[in-house]
N, C-alpha and C positions, 0 to 999 in steps of 0.2 A: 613116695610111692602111692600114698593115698589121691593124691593129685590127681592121675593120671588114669585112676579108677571110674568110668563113668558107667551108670546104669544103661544097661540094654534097652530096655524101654523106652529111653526117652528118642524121642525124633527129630527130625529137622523142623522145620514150619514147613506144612505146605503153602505156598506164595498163591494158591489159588483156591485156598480156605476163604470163608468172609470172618471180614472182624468181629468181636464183639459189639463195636459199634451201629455196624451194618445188620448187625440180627438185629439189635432192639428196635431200630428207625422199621425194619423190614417186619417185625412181628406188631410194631405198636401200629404200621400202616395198615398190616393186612386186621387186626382187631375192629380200627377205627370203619374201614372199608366197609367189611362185613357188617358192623353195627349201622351205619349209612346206608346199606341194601333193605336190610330190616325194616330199619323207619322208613324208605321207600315204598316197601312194601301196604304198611299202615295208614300213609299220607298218602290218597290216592291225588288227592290237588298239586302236590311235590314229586311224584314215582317217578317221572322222567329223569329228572334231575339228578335227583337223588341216585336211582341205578346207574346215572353214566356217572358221577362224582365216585360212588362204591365200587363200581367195576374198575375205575382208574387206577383207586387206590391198592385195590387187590394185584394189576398188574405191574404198578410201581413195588408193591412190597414184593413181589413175584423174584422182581428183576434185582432188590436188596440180597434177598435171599439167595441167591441161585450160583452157582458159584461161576467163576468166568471164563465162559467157552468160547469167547473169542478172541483168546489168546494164541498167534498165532504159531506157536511152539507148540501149542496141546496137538496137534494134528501132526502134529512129525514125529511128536512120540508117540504115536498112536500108531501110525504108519510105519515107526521102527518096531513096537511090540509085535505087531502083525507080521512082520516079515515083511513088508510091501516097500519096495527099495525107488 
């Protein structure tokens, strides 16, 4: 009987969460990013560089982080919630 008992709470996996994995790569890129904009800022002999190297990095950690909308089933459930046949 206990078996068969499972908590309400618990859920399925959403398949279009990011991993754990993906957050740390995504938050240590957007950290390191940001920190490279900074010293950009400081070095004005390096700012070019520097700002496209930190701007890359922030939109690679962007794209770690972000969850995945081009999946192309998210759009038809979207379209079945809607009502839109």
């Amino acid at each position: 009987m206990s078996a068969q008992i499972v908590d309400p709470s618990l859920r399925p996996a959403d398949p279009k969460a990011t991993s754990p994995r993906q957050r740390r790569v995504g938050f240590a890129a957007l950290v390191v990013g940001f920190v490279i904009i900074l010293i950009g800022g400081f070095r004005p002999t390096l700012a070019q560089w520097f700002f496209i190297a930190g701007s890359l990095l922030v939109v690679v950690s962007l794209l770690f982080l972000g969850r995945r909308f081009w999946d192309s089933e998210s759009d038809h459930d979207i379209e079945n919630c809607m009502g839109i046949m």
